[in-house]
VMD Tcl script that builds the backbone (N, CA, C; Angstrom):
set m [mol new atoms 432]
animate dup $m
set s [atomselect $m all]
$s set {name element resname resid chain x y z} {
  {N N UNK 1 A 26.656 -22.880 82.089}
  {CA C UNK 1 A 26.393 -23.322 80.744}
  {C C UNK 1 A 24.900 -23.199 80.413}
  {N N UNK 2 A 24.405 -23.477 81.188}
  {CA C UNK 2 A 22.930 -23.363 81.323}
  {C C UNK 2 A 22.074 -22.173 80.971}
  {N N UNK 3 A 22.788 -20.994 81.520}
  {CA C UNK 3 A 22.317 -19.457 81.413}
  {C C UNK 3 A 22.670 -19.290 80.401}
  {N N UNK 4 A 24.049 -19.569 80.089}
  {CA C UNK 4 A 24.362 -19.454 78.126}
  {C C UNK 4 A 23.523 -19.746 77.566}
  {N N UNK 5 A 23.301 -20.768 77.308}
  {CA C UNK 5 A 22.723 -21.546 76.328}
  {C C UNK 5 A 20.719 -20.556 76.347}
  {N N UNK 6 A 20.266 -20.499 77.612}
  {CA C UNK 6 A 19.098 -19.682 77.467}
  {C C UNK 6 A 19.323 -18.482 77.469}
  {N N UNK 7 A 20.310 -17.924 77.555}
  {CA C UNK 7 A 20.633 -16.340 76.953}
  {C C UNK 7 A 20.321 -16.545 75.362}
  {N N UNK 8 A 20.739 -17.363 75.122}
  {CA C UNK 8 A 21.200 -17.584 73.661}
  {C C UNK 8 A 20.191 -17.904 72.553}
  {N N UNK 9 A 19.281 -18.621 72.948}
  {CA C UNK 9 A 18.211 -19.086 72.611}
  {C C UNK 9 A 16.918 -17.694 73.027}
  {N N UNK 10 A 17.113 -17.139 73.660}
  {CA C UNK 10 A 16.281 -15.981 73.770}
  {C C UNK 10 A 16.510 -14.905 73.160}
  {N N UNK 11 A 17.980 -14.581 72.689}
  {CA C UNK 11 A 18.746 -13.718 71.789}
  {C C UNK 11 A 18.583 -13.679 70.382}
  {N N UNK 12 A 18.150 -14.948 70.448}
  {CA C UNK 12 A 17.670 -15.451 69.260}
  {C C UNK 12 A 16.394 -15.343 68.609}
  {N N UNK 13 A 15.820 -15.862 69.842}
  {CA C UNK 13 A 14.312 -16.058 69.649}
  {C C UNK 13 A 13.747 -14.288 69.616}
  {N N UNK 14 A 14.444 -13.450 70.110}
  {CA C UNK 14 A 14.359 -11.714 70.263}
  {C C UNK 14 A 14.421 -10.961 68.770}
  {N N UNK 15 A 15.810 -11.991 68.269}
  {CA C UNK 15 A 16.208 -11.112 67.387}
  {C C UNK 15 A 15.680 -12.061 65.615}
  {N N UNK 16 A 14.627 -13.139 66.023}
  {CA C UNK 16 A 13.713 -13.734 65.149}
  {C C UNK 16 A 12.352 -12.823 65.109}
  {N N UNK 17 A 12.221 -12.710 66.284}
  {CA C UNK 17 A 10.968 -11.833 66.100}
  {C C UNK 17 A 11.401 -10.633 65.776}
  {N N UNK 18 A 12.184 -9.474 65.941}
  {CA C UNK 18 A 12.199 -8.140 65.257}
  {C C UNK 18 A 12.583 -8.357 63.962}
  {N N UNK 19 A 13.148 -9.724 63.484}
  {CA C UNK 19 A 13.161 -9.575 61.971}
  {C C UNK 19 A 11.639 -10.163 61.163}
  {N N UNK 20 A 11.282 -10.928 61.905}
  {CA C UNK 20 A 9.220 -10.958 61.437}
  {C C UNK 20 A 9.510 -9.624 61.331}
  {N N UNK 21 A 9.153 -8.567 62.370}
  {CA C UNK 21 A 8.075 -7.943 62.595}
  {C C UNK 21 A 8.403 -6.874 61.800}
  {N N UNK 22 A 9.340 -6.593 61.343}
  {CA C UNK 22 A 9.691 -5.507 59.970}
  {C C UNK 22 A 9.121 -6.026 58.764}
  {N N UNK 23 A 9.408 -7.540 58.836}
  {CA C UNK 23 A 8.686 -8.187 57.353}
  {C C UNK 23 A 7.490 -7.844 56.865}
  {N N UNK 24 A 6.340 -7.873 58.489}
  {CA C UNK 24 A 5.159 -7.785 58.112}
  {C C UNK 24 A 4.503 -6.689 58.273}
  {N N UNK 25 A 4.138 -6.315 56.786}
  {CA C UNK 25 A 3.914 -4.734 56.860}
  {C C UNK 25 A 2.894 -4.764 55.899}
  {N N UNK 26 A 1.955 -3.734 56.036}
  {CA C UNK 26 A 0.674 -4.105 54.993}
  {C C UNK 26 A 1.274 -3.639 53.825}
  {N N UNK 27 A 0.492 -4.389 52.692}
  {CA C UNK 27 A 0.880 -4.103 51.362}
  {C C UNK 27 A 0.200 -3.280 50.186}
  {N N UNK 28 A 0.979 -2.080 49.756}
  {CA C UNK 28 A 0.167 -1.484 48.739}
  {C C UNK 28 A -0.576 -2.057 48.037}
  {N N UNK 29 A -1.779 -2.354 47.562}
  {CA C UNK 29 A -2.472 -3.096 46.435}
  {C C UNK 29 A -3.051 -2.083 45.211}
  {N N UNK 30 A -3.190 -2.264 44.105}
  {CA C UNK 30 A -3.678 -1.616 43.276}
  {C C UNK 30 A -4.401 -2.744 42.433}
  {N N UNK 31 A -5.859 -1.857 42.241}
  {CA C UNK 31 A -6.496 -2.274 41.644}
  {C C UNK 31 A -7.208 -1.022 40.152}
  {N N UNK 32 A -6.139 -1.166 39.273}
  {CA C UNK 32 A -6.447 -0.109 38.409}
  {C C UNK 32 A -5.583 0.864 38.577}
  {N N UNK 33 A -6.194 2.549 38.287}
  {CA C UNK 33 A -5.643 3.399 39.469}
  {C C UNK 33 A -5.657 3.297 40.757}
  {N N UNK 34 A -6.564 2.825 41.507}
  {CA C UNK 34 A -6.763 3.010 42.471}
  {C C UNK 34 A -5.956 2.193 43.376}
  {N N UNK 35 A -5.496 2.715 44.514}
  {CA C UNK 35 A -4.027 2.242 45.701}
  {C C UNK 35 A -4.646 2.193 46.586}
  {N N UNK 36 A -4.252 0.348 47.451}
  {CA C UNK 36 A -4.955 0.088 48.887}
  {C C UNK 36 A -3.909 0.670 49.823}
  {N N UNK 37 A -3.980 1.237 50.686}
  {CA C UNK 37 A -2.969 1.798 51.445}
  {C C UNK 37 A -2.828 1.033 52.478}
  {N N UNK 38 A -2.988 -0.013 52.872}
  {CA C UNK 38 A -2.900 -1.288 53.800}
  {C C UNK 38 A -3.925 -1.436 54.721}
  {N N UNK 39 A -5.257 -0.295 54.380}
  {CA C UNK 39 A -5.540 -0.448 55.487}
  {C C UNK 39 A -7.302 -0.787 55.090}
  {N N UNK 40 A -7.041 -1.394 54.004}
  {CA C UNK 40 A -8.625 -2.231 53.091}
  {C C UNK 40 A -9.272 -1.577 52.668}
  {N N UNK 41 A -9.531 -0.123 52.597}
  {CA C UNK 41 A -10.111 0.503 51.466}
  {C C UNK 41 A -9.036 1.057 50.329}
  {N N UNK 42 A -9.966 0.763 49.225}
  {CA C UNK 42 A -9.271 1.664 48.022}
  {C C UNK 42 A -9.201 2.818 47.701}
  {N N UNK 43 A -8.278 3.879 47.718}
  {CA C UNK 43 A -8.050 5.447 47.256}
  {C C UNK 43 A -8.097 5.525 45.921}
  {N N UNK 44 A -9.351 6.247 44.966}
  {CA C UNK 44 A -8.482 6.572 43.727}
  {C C UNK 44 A -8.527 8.164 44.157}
  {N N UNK 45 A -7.956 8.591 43.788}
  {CA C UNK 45 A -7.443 10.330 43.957}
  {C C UNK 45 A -7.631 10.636 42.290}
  {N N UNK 46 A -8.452 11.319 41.713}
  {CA C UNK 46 A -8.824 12.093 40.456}
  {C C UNK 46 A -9.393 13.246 40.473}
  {N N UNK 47 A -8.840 14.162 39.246}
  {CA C UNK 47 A -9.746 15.205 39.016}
  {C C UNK 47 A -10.523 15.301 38.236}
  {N N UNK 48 A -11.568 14.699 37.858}
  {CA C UNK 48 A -12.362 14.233 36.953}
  {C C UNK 48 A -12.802 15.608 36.813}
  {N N UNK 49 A -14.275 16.371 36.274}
  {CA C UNK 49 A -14.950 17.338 36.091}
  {C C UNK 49 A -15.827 17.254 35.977}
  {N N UNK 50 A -17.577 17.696 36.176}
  {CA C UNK 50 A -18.519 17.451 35.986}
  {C C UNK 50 A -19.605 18.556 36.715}
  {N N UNK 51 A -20.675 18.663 35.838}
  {CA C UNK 51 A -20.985 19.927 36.284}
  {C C UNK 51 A -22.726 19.444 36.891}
  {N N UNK 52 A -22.217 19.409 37.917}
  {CA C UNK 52 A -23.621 18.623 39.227}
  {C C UNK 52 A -24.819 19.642 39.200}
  {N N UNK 53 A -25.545 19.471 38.907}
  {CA C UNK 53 A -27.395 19.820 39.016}
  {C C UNK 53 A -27.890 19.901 39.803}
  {N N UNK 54 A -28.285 21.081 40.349}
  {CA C UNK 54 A -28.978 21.773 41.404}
  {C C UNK 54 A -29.554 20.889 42.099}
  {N N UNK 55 A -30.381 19.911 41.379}
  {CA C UNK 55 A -30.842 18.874 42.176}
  {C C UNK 55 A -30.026 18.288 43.131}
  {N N UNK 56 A -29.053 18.324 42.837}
  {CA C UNK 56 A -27.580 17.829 44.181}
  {C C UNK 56 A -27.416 18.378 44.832}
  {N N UNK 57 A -27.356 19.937 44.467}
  {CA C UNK 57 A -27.124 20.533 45.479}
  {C C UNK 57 A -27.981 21.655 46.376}
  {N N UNK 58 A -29.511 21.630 46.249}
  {CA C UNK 58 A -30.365 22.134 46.704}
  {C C UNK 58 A -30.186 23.715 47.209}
  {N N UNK 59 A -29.697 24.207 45.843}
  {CA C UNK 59 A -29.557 25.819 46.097}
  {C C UNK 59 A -30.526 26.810 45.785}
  {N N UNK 60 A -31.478 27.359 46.947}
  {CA C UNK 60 A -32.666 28.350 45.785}
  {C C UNK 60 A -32.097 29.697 45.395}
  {N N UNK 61 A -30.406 29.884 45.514}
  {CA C UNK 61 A -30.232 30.894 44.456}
  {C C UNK 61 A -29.800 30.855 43.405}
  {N N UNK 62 A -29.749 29.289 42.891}
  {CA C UNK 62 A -29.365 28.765 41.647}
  {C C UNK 62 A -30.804 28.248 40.662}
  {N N UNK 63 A -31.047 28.489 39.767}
  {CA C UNK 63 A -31.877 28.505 39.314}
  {C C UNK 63 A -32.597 26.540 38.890}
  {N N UNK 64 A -33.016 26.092 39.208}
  {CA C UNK 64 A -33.533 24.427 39.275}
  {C C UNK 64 A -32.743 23.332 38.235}
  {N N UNK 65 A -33.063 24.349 36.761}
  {CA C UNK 65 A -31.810 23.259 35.715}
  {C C UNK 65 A -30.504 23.973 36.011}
  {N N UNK 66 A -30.058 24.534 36.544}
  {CA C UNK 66 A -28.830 25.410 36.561}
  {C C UNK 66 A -28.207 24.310 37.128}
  {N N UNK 67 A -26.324 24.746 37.247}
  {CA C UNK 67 A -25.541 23.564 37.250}
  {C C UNK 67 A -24.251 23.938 38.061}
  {N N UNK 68 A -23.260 23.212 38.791}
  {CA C UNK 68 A -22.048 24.068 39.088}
  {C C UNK 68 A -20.730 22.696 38.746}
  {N N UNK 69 A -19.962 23.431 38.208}
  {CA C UNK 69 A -18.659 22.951 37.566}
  {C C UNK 69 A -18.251 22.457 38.991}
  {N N UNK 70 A -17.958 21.215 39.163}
  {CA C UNK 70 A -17.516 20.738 40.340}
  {C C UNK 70 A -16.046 19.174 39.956}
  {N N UNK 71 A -14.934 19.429 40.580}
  {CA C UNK 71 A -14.009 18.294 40.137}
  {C C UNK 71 A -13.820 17.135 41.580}
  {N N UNK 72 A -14.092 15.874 41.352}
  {CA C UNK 72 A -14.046 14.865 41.914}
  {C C UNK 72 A -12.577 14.874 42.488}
  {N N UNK 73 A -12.296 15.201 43.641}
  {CA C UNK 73 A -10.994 14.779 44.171}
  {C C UNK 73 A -10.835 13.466 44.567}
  {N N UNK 74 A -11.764 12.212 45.397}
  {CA C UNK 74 A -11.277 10.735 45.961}
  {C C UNK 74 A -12.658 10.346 45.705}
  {N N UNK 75 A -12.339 9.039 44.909}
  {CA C UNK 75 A -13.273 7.885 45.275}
  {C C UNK 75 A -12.708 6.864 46.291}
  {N N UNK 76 A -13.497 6.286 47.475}
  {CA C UNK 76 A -12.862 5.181 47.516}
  {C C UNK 76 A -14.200 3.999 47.846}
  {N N UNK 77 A -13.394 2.903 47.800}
  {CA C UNK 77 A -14.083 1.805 47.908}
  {C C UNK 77 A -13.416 0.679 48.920}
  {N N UNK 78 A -14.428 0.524 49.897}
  {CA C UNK 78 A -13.967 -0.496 51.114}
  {C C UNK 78 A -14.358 -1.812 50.596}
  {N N UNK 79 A -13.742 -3.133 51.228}
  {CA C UNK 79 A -13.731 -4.700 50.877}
  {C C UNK 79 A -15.320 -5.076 51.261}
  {N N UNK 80 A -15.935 -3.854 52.052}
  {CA C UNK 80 A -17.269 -4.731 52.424}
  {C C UNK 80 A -18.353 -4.062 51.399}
  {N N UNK 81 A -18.047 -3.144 50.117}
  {CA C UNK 81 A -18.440 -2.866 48.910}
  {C C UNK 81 A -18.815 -1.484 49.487}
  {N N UNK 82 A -18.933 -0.571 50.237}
  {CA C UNK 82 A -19.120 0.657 50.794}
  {C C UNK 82 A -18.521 1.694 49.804}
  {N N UNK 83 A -18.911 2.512 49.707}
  {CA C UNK 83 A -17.898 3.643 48.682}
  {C C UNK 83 A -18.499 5.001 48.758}
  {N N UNK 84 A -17.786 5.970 48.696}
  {CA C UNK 84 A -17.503 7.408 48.627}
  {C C UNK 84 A -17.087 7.984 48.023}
  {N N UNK 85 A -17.374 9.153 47.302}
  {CA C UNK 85 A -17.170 9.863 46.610}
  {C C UNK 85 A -17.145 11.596 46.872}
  {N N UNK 86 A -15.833 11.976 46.799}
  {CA C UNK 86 A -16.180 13.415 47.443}
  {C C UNK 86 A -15.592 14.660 45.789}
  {N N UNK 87 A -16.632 15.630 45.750}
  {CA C UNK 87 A -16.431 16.433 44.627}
  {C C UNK 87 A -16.516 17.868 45.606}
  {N N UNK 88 A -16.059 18.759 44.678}
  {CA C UNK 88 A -15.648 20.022 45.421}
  {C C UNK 88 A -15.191 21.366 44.220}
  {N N UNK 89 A -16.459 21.939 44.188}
  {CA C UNK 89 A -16.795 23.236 43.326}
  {C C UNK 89 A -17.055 24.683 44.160}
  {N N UNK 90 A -17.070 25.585 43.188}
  {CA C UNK 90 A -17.432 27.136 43.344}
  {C C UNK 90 A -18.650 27.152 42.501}
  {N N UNK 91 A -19.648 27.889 43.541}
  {CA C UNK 91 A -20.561 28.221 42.952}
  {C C UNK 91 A -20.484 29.651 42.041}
  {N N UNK 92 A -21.032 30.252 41.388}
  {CA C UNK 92 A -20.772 31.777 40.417}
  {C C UNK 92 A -20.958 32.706 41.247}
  {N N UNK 93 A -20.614 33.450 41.763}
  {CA C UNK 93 A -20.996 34.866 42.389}
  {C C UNK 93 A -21.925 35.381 42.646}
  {N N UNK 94 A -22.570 35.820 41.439}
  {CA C UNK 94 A -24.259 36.076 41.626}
  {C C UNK 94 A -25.086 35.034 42.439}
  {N N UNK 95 A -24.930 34.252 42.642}
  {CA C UNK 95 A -25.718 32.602 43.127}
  {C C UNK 95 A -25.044 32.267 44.018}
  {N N UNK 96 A -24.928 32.498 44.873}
  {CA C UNK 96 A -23.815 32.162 46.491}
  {C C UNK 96 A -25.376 32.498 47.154}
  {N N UNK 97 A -25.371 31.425 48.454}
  {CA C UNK 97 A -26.272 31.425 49.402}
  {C C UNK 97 A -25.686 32.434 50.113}
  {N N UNK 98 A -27.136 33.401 51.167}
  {CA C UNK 98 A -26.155 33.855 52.468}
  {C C UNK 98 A -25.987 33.594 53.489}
  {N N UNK 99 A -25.800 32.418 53.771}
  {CA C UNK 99 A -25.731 31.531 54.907}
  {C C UNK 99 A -25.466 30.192 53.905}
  {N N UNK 100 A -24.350 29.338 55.563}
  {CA C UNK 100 A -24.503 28.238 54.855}
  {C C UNK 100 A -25.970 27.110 54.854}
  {N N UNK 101 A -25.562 26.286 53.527}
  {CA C UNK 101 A -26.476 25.594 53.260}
  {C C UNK 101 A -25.945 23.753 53.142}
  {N N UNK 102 A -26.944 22.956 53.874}
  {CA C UNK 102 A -26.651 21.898 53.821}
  {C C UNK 102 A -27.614 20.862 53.317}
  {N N UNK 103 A -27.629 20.523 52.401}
  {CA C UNK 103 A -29.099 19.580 51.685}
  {C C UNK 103 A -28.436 18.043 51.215}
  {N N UNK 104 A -29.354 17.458 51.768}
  {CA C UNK 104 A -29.699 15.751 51.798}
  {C C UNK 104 A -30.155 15.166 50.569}
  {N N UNK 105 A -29.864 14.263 50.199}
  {CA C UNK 105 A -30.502 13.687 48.656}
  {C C UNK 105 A -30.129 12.467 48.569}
  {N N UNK 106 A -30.782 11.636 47.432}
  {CA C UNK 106 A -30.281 10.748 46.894}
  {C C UNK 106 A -29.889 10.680 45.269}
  {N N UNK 107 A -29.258 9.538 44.608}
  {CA C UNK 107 A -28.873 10.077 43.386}
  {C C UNK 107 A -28.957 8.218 43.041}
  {N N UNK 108 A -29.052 7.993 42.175}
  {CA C UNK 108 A -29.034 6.699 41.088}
  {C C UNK 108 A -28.266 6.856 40.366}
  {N N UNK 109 A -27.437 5.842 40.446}
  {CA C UNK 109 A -26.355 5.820 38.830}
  {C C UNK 109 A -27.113 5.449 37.376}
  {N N UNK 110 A -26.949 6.506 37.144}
  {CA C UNK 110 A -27.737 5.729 35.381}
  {C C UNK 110 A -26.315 5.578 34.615}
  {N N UNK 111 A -25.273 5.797 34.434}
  {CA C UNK 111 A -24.393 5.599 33.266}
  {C C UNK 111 A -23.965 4.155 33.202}
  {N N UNK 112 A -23.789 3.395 32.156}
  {CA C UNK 112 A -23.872 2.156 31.957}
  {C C UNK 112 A -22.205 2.374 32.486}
  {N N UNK 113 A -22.154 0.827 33.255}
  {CA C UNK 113 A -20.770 0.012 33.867}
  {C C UNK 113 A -21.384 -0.591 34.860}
  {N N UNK 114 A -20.407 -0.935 36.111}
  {CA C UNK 114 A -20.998 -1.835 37.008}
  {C C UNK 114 A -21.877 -1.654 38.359}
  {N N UNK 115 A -21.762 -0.259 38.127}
  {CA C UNK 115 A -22.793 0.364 39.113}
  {C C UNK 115 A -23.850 1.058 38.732}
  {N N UNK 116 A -24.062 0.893 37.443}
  {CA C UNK 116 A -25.424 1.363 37.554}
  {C C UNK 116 A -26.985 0.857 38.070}
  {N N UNK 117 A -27.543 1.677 38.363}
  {CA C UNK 117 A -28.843 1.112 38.861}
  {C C UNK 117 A -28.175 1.441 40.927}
  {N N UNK 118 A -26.638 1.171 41.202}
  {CA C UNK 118 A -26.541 1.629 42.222}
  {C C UNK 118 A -27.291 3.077 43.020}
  {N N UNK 119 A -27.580 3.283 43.852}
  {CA C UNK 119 A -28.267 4.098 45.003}
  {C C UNK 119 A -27.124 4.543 46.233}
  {N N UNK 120 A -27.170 6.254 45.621}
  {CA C UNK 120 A -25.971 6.811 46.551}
  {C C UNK 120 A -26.754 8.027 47.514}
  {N N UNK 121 A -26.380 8.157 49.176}
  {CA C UNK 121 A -27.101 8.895 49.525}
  {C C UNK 121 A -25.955 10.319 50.016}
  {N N UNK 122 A -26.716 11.399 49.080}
  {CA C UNK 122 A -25.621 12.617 48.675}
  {C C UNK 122 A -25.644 13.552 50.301}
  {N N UNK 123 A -25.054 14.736 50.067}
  {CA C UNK 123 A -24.620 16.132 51.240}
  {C C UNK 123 A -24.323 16.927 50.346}
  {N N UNK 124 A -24.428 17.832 49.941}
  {CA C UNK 124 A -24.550 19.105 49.663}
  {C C UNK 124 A -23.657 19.927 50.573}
  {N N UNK 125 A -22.809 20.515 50.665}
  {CA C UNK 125 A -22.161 21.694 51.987}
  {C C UNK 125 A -21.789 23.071 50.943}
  {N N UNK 126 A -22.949 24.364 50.866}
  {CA C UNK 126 A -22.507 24.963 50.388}
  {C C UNK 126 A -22.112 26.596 51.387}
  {N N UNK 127 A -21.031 27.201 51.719}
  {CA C UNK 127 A -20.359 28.387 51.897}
  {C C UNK 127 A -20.851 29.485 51.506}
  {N N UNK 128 A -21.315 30.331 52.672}
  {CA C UNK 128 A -21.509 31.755 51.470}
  {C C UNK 128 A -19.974 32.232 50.652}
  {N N UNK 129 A -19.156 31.330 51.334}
  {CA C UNK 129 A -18.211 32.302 50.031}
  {C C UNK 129 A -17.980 31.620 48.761}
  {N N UNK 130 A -19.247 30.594 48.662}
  {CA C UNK 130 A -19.127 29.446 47.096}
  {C C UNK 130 A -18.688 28.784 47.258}
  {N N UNK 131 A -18.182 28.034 48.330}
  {CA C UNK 131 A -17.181 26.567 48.345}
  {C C UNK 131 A -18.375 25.763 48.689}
  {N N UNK 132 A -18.276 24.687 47.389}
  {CA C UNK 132 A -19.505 23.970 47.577}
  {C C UNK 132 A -18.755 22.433 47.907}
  {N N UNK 133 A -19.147 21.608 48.693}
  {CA C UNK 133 A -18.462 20.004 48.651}
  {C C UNK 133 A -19.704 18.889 48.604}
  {N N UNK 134 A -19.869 18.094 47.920}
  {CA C UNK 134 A -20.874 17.297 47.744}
  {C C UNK 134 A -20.113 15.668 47.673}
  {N N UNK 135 A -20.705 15.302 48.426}
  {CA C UNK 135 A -20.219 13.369 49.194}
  {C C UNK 135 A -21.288 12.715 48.828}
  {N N UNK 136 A -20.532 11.968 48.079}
  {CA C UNK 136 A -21.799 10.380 47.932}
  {C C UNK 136 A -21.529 9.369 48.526}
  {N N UNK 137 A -22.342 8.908 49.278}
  {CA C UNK 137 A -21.826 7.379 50.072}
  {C C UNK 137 A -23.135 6.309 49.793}
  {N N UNK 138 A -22.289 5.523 49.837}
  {CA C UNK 138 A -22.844 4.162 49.145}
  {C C UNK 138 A -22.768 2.752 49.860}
  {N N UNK 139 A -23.536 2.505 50.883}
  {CA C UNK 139 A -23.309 1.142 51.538}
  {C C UNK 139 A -24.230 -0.083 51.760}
  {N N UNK 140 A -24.462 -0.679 50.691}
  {CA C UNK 140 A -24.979 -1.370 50.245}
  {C C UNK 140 A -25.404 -2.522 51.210}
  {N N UNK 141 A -24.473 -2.785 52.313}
  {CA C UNK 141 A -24.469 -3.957 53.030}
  {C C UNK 141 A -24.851 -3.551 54.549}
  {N N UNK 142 A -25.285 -2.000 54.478}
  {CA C UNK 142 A -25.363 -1.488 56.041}
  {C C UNK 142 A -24.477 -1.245 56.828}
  {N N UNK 143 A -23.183 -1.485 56.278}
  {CA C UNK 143 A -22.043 -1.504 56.910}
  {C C UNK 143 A -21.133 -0.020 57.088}
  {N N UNK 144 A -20.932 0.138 58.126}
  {CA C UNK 144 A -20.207 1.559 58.201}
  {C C UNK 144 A -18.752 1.445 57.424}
}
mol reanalyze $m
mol bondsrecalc $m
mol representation Tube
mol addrep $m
């Protein structure tokens, strides 16, 4: 009776915990567009458009005010205020480096909302075959 009864109670106690443990599952969050995927940073996924200034991307076969059409694929933003931003353009033909090129920068938000006056430190990755990708990261708190 004895072994019953702790078969039983362990059968139990077995089949209490595999029903927790399906329960607890991280939870999509949205804040806006943007979707927490359970795992505390925020994804927004957009194709925004914007045509980034040489100054970003430190090309000397692009001429200094010259510019390249580049579309924002992911912002995201982590709980410890960290954020990233990755955009990804073609440079024009005539203006392709010949070798790749990789340049360092910083950038200030000037457009009025809640980050402006924020301080993002940029990458540049440009391809001789024009695939240009430029990352802004932003971590305000030192925090990786």
């Amino acid at each position: 009776m004895k072994n019953r009864t702790h078969n039983f109670f362990s059968a139990l106690l077995f089949a209490g915990l595999v029903i927790a443990g399906s329960s607890v599952q991280a939870q999509n969050k949205k804040i806006g567009a943007a979707v927490q995927n359970g795992n505390g940073a925020y994804v927004l996924k957009t194709d925004r458009s914007v045509c980034m200034t040489n100054t970003l991307l430190g090309l000397s076969t692009l001429p200094s005010t010259g510019c390249v059409n580049m579309t924002q694929e992911k912002f995201i933003v982590t709980p410890s205020g960290n954020s990233s931003a990755i955009w990804r353009g073609t440079v024009p033909e005539g203006q392709r480096p010949a070798q790749r090129v990789v340049y360092n920068s910083t950038y200030v938000e000037v457009a009025e909302g809640p980050t402006k006056g924020a301080t993002y430190n940029t990458v540049a990755t440009t391809e001789p075959s024009g695939a240009v990708t430029l990352t802004f990261d932003r971590k305000p708190n030192g925090k990786k």
